[in-house]
BADRENMAR-980172 format. One line per field, with one value per residue: residue in three letters; residue number from 1; x, y, z of N, C-alpha, C in turn. Coordinates in steps of 0.2 Angstrom, whole numbers, plus 2048, in hexadecimal, padded with zeros to 3 digits. Example, Ala and Ser with C-alpha at 12.3 -4.5 7.8 and 13.67 -1.06 7.14 Angstrom:
2
resn = ALA, SER;
resi = 1, 2;
nX = 842, 840;
nY = 7E4, 7F5;
nZ = 827, 823;
caX = 83E, 844;
caY = 7EA, 7FB;
caZ = 827, 824;
cX = 842, 840;
cY = 7F0, 800;
cZ = 827, 827;
This chain:
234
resn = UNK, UNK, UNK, UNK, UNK, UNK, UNK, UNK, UNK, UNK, UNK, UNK, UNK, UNK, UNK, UNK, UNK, UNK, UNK, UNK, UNK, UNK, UNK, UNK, UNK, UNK, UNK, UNK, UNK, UNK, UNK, UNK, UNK, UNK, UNK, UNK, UNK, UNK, UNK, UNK, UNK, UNK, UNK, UNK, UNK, UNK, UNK, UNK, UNK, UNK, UNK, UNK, UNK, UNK, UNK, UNK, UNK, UNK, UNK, UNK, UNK, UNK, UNK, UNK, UNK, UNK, UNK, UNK, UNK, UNK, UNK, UNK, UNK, UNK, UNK, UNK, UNK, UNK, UNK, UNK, UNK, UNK, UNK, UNK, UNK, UNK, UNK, UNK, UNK, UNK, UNK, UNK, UNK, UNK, UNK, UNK, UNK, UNK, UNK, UNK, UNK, UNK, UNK, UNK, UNK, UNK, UNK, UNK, UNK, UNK, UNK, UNK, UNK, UNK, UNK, UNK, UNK, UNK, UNK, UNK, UNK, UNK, UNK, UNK, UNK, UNK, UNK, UNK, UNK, UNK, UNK, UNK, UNK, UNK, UNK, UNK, UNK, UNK, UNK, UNK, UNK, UNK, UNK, UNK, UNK, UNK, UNK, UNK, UNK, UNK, UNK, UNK, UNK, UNK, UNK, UNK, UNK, UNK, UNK, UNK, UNK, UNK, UNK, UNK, UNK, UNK, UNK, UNK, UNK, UNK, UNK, UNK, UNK, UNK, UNK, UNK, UNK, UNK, UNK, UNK, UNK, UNK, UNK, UNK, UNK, UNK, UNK, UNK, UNK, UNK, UNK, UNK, UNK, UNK, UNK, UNK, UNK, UNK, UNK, UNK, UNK, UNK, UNK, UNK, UNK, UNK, UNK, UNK, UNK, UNK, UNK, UNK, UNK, UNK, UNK, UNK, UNK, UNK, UNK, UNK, UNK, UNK, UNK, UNK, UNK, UNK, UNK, UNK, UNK, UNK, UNK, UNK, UNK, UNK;
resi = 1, 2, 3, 4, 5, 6, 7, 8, 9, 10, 11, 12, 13, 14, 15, 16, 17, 18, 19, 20, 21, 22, 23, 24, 25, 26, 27, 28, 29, 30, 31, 32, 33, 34, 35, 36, 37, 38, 39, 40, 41, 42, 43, 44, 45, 46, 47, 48, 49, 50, 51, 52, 53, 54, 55, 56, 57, 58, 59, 60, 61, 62, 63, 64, 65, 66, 67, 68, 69, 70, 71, 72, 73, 74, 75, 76, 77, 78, 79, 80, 81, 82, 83, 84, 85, 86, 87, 88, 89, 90, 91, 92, 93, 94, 95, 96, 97, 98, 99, 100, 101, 102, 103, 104, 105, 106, 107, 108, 109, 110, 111, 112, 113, 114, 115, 116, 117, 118, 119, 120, 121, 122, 123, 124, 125, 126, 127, 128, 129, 130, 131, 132, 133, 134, 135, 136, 137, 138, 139, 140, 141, 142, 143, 144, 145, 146, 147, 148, 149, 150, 151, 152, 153, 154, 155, 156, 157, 158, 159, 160, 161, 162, 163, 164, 165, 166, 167, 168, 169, 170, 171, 172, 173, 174, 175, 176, 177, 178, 179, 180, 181, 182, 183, 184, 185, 186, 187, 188, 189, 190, 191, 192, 193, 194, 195, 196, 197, 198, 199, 200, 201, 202, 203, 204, 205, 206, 207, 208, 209, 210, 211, 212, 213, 214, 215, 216, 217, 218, 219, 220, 221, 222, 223, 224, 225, 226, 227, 228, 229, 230, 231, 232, 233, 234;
nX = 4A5, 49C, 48B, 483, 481, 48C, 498, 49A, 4A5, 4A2, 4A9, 4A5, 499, 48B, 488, 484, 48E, 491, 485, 47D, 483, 483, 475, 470, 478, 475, 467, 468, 46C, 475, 480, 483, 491, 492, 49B, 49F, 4A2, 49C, 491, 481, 47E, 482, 479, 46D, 46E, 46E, 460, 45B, 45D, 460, 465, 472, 47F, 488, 498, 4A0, 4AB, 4BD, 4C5, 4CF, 4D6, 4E4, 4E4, 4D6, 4D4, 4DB, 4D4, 4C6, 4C8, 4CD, 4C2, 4B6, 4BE, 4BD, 4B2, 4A8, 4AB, 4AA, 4A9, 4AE, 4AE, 4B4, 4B3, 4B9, 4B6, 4B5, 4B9, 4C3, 4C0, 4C5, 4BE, 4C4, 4CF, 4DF, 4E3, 4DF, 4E2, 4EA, 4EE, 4F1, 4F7, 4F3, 4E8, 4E8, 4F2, 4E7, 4DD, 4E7, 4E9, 4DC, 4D6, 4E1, 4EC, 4E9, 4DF, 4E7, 4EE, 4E3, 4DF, 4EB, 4E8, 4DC, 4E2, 4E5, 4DB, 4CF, 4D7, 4D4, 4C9, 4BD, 4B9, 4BB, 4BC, 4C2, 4BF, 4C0, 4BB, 4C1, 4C2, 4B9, 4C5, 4D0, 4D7, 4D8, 4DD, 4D4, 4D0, 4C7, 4C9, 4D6, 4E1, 4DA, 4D8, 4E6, 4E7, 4DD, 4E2, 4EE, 4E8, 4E5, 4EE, 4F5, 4E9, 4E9, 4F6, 4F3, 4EA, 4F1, 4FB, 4F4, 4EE, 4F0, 4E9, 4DB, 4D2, 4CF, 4CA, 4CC, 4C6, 4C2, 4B9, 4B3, 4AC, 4A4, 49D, 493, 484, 484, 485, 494, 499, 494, 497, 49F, 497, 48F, 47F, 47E, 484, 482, 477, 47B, 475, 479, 484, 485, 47F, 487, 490, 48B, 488, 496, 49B, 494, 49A, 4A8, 4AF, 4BC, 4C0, 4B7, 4AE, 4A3, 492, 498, 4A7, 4A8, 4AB, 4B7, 4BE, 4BD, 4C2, 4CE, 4CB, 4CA;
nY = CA6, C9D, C97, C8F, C83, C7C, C6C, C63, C58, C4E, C47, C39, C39, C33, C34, C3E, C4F, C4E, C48, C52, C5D, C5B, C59, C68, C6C, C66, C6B, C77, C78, C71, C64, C58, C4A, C3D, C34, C25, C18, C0F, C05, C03, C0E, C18, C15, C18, C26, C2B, C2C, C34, C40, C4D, C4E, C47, C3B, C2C, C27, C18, C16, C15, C22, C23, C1A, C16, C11, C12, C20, C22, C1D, C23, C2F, C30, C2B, C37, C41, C3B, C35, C40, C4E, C5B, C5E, C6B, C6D, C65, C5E, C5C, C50, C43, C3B, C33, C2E, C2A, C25, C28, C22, C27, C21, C16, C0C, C02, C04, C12, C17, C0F, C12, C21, C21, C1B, C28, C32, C2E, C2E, C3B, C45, C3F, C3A, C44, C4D, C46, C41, C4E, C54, C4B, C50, C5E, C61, C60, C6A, C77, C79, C7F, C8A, C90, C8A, C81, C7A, C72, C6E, C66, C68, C6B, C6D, C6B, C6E, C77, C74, C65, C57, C4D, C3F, C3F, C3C, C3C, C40, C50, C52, C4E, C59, C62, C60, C5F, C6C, C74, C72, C75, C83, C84, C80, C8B, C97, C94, C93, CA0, CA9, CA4, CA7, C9F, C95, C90, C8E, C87, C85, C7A, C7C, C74, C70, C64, C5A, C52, C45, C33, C31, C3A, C34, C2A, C33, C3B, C41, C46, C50, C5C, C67, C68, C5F, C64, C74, C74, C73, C7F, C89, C87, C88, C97, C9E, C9A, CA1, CAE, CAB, CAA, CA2, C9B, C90, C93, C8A, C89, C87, C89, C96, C9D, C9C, CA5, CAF, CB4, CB5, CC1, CC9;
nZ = C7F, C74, C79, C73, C66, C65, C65, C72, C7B, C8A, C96, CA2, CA0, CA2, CAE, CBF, CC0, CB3, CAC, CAE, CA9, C9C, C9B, C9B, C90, C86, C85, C81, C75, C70, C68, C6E, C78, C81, C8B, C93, C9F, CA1, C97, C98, CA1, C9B, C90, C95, C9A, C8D, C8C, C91, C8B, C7F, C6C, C6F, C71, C74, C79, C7C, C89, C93, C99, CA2, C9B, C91, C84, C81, C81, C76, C6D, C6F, C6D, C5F, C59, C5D, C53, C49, C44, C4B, C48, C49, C56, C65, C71, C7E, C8E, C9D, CA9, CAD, CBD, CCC, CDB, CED, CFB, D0B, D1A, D1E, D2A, D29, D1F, D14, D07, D02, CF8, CEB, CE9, CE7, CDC, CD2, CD3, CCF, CC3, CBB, CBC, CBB, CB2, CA7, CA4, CA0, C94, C8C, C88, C81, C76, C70, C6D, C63, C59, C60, C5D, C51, C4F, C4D, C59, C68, C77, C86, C95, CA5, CB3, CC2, CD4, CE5, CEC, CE9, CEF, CFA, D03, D0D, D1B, D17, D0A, D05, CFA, CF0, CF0, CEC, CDD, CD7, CD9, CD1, CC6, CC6, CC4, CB6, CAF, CAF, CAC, C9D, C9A, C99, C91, C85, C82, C79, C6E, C6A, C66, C6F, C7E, C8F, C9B, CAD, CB7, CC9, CD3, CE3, CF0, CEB, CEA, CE1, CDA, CD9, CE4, CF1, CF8, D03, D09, CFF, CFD, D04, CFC, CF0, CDF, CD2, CC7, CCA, CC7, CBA, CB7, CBC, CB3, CA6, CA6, CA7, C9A, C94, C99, C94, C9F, CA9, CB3, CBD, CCB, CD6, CE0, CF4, CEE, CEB, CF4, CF5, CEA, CEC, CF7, CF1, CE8, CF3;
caX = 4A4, 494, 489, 47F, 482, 491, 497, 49D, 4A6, 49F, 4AC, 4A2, 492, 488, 484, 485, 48E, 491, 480, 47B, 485, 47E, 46D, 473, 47C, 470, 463, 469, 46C, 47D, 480, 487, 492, 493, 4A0, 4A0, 4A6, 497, 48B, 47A, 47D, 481, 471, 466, 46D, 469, 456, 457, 461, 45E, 46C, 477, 481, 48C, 49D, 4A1, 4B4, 4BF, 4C9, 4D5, 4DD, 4E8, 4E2, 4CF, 4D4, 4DD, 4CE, 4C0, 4CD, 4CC, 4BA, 4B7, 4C1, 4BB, 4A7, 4A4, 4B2, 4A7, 4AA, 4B2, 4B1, 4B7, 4AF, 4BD, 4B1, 4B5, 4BE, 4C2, 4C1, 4C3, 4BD, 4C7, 4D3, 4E6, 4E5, 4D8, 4E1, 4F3, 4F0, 4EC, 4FA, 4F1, 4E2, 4EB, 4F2, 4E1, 4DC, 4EB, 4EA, 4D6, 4D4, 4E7, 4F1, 4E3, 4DC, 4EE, 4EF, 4DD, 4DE, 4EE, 4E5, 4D8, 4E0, 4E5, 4D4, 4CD, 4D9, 4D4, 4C3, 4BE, 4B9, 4BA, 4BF, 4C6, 4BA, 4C2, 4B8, 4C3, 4BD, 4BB, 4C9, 4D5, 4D6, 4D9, 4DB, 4CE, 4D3, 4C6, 4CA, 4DE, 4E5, 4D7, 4DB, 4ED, 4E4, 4D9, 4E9, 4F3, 4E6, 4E1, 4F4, 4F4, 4E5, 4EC, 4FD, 4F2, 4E8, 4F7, 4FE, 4F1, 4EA, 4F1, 4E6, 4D5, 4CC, 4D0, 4CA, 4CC, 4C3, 4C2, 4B4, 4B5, 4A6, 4A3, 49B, 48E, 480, 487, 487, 49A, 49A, 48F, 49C, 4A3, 490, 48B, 47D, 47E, 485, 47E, 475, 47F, 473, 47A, 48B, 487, 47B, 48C, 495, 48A, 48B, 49B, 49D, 491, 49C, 4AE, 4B1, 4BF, 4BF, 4AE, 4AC, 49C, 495, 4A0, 4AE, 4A8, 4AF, 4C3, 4BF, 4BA, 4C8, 4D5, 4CB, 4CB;
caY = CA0, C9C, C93, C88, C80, C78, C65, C61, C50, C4D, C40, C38, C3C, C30, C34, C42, C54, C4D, C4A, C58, C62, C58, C5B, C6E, C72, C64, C6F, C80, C77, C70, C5F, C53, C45, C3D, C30, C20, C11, C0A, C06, C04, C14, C1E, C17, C1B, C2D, C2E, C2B, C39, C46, C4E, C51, C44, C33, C2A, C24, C15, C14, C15, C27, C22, C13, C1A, C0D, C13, C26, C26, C1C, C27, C37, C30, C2D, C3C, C45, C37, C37, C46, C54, C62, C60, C70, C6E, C61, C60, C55, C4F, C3D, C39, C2D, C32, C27, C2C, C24, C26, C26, C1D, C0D, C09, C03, C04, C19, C17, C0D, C16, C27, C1F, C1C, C2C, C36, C2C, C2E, C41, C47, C3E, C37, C4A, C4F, C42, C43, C54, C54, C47, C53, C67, C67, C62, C6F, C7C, C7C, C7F, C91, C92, C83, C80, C73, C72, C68, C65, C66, C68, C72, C66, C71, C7E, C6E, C5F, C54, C46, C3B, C3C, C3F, C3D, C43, C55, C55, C4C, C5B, C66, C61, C63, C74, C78, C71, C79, C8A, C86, C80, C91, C9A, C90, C95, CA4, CAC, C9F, CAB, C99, C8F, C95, C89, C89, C80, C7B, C7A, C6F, C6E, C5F, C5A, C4F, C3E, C2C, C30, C3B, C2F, C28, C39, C40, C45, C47, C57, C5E, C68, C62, C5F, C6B, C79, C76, C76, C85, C8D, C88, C8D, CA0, C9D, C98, CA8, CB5, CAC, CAB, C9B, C98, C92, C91, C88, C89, C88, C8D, C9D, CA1, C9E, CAA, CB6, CB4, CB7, CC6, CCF;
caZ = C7B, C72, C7D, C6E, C5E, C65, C64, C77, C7E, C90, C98, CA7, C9F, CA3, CB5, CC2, CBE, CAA, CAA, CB1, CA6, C93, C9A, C9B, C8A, C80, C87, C7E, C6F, C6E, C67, C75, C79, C87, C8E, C9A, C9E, CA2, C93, C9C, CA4, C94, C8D, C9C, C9C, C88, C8A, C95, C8B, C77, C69, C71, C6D, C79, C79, C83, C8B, C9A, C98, CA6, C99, C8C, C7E, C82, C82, C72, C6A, C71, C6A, C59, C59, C5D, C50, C42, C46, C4C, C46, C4C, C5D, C64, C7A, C82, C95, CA0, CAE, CB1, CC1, CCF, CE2, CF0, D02, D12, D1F, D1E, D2F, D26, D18, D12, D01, CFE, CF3, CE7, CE7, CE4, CD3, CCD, CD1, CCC, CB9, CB7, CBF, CB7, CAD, CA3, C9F, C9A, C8E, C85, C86, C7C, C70, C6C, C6D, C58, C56, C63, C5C, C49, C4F, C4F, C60, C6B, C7E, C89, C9C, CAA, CB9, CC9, CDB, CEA, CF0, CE5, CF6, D00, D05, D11, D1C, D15, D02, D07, CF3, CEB, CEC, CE7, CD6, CD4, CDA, CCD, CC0, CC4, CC1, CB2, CAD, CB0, CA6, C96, C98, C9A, C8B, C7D, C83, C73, C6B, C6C, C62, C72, C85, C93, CA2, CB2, CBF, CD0, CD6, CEA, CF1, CE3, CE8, CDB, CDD, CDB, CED, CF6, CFF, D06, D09, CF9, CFE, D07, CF7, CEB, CDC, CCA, CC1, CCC, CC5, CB3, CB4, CBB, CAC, C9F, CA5, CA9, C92, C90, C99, C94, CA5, CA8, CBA, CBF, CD4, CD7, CEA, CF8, CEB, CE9, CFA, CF5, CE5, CF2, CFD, CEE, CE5, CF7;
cX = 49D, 491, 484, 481, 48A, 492, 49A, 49E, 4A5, 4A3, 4A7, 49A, 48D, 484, 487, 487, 48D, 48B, 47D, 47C, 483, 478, 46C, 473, 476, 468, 462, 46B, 473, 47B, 484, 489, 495, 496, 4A0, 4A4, 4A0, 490, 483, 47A, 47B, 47B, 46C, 468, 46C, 463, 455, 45A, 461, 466, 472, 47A, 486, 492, 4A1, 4A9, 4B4, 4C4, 4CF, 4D9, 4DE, 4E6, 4DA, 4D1, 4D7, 4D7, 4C7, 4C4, 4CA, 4C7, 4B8, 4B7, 4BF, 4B2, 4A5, 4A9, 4AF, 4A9, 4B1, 4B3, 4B3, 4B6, 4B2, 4BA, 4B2, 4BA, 4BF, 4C2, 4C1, 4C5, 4BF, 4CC, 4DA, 4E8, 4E0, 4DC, 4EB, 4F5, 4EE, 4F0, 4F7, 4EA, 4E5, 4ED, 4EB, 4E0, 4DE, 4EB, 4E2, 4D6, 4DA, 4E9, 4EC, 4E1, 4E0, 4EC, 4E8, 4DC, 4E3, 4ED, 4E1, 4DB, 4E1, 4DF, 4D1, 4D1, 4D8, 4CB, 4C2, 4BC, 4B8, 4BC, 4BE, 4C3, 4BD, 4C0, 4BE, 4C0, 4C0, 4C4, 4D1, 4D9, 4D9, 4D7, 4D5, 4D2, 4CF, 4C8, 4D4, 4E4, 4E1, 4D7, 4E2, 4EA, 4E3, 4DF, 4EC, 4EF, 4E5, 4EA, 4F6, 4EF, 4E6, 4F1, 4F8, 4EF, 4ED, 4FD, 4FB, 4ED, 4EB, 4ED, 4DC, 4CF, 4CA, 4CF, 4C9, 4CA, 4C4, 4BB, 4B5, 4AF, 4A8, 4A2, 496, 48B, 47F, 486, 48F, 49C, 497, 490, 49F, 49C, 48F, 484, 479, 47F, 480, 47C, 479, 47C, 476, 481, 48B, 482, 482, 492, 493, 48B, 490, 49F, 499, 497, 4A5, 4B2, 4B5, 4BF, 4B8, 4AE, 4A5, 49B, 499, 4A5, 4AC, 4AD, 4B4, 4C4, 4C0, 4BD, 4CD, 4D3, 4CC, 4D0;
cY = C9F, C96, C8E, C89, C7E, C71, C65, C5A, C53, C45, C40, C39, C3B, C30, C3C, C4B, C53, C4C, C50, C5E, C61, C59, C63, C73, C6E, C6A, C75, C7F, C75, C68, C5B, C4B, C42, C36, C2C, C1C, C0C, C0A, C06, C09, C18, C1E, C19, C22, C30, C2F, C30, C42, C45, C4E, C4F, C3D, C32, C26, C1E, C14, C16, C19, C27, C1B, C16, C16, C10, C1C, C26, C23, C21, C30, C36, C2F, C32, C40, C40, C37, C3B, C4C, C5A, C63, C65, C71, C66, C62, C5A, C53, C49, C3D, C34, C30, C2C, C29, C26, C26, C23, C20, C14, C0B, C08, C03, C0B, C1A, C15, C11, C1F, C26, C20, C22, C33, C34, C2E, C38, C47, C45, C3B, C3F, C4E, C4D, C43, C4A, C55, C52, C4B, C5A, C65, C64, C67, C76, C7E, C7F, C88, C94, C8B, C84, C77, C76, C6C, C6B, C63, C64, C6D, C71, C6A, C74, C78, C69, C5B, C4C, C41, C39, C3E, C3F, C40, C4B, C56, C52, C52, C63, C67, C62, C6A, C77, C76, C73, C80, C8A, C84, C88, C96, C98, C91, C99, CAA, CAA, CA1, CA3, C95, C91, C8D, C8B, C84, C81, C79, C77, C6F, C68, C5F, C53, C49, C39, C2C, C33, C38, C2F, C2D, C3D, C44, C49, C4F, C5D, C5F, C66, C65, C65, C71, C7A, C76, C7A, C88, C8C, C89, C94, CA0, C9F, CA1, CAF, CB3, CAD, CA2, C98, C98, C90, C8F, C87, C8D, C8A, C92, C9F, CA4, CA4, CB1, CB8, CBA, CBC, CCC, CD2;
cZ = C7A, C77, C79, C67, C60, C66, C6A, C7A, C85, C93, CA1, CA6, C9F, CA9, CB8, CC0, CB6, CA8, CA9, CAB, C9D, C93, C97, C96, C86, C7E, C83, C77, C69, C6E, C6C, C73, C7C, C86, C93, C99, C9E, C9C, C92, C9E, CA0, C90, C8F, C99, C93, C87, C8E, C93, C81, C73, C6C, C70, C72, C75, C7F, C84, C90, C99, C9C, CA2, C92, C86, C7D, C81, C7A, C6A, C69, C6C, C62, C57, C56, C59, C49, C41, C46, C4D, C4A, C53, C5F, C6E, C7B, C8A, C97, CA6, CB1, CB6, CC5, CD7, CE5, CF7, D08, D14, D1E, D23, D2D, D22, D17, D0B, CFE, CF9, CEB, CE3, CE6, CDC, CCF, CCD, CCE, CC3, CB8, CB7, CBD, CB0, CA6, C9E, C99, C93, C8A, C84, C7F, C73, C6C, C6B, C65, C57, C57, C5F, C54, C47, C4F, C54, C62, C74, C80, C92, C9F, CAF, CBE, CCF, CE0, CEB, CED, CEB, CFC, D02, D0B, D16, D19, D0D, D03, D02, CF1, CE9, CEC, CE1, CD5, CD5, CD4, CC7, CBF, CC2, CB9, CAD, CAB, CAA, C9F, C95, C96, C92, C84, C7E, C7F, C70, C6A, C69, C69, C7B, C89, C9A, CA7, CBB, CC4, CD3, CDF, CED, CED, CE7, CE1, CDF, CDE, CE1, CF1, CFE, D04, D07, D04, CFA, D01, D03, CF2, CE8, CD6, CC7, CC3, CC8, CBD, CB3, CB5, CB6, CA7, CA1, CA6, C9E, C91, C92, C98, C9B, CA8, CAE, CBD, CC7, CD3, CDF, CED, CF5, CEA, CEE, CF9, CF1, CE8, CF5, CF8, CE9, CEB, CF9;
């Protein structure tokens, strides 16, 4: 996959990895378009980023996903990746709480059903393109679960199965290559709460998806995921 002169959407783009990763491809000379829900944010992180324009919406509401699709595909045709990065996590104890059912919805529709559905919205645009990709940010959490986040990885679970059946599904399709990142714990305002902290920093995971774009390499381990990669080449 060429790694510049591409138009790429950046859902969550405003802060932490999706930052990270506009600062990243802006940088190498690809046009960028970064995604929030919060519109002070999106303008903070344009003043700190070239060759880029914001889209303000909330990709987990299906009125807001099929607006931001058509956007998209009416303003700015050229775009040919798609970088699915926004999510929800929320970190506590099965024995605290009587409502993990609640907070599992949200983040089963923002982290799943949500990518499905604008993915869908965008591939016949992505597919008439002559080279394009579709990038959905998982998570270690893929390998298993935690008791403190104790929905959060069946979300990233059922993405990463998902992820595989679209590969698996257009891999005839040599214009359209789909990848997926496995982020570790990452140093963000959204891991705070679960010690972010301790975790890496965002720019580590989009330098390992640019080489990741330069070698056509679709499964991207970052960090601590290396290890599992490691397990199941040995």
């Amino acid at each position: 996959m060429k790694t510049t002169g591409n138009t790429i959407f950046i859902s969550g783009g405003s802060a932490g990895i999706g930052l990270a990763m506009a600062k990243k491809l802006s940088a190498a000379g690809n046009t960028i378009i970064i995604n929030g829900r919060n519109e002070e944010r999106l303008q903070k992180a344009l003043a700190t980023l070239e060759n880029t324009v914001a889209i303000q919406g909330d990709l987990s509401v299906e009125a807001d996903r099929i607006h931001i699709a058509k956007e998209l595909k009416t303003n700015y045709p050229e775009v040919n990746i798609i970088i699915n990065n926004a999510g929800a996590a929320f970190g506590y104890l099965l024995s605290e709480t009587t409502n993990a059912h609640e907070k599992a919805v949200i983040e089963m529709n923002t982290n799943y059903f949500s990518v499905i559905h604008f993915t869908e919205l965008m591939l016949p645009h992505l597919l008439e393109k002559s080279e394009a990709a579709v990038a959905n940010v998982s998570s270690i959490a893929v390998f298993g679960s935690h008791k403190f986040l104790p929905t959060y990885g069946a979300t990233k679970a059922a993405l990463h199965s998902y992820t595989v059946a679209l590969r698996e599904t257009y891999e005839e399709h040599k214009n359209l290559q789909v990848y997926e990142i496995y982020p570790p714990l990452v140093n963000t305002e959204f891991s705070a709460e679960i010690g972010g902290a301790n975790g890496i920093p965002p720019s580590e995971v989009a330098d390992e998806f640019f080489i990741a774009l330069e070698k056509n390499q679709f499964d991207v381990p970052v960090g601590d995921t290396k290890q599992f990669f490691q397990k199941v080449e040995a």
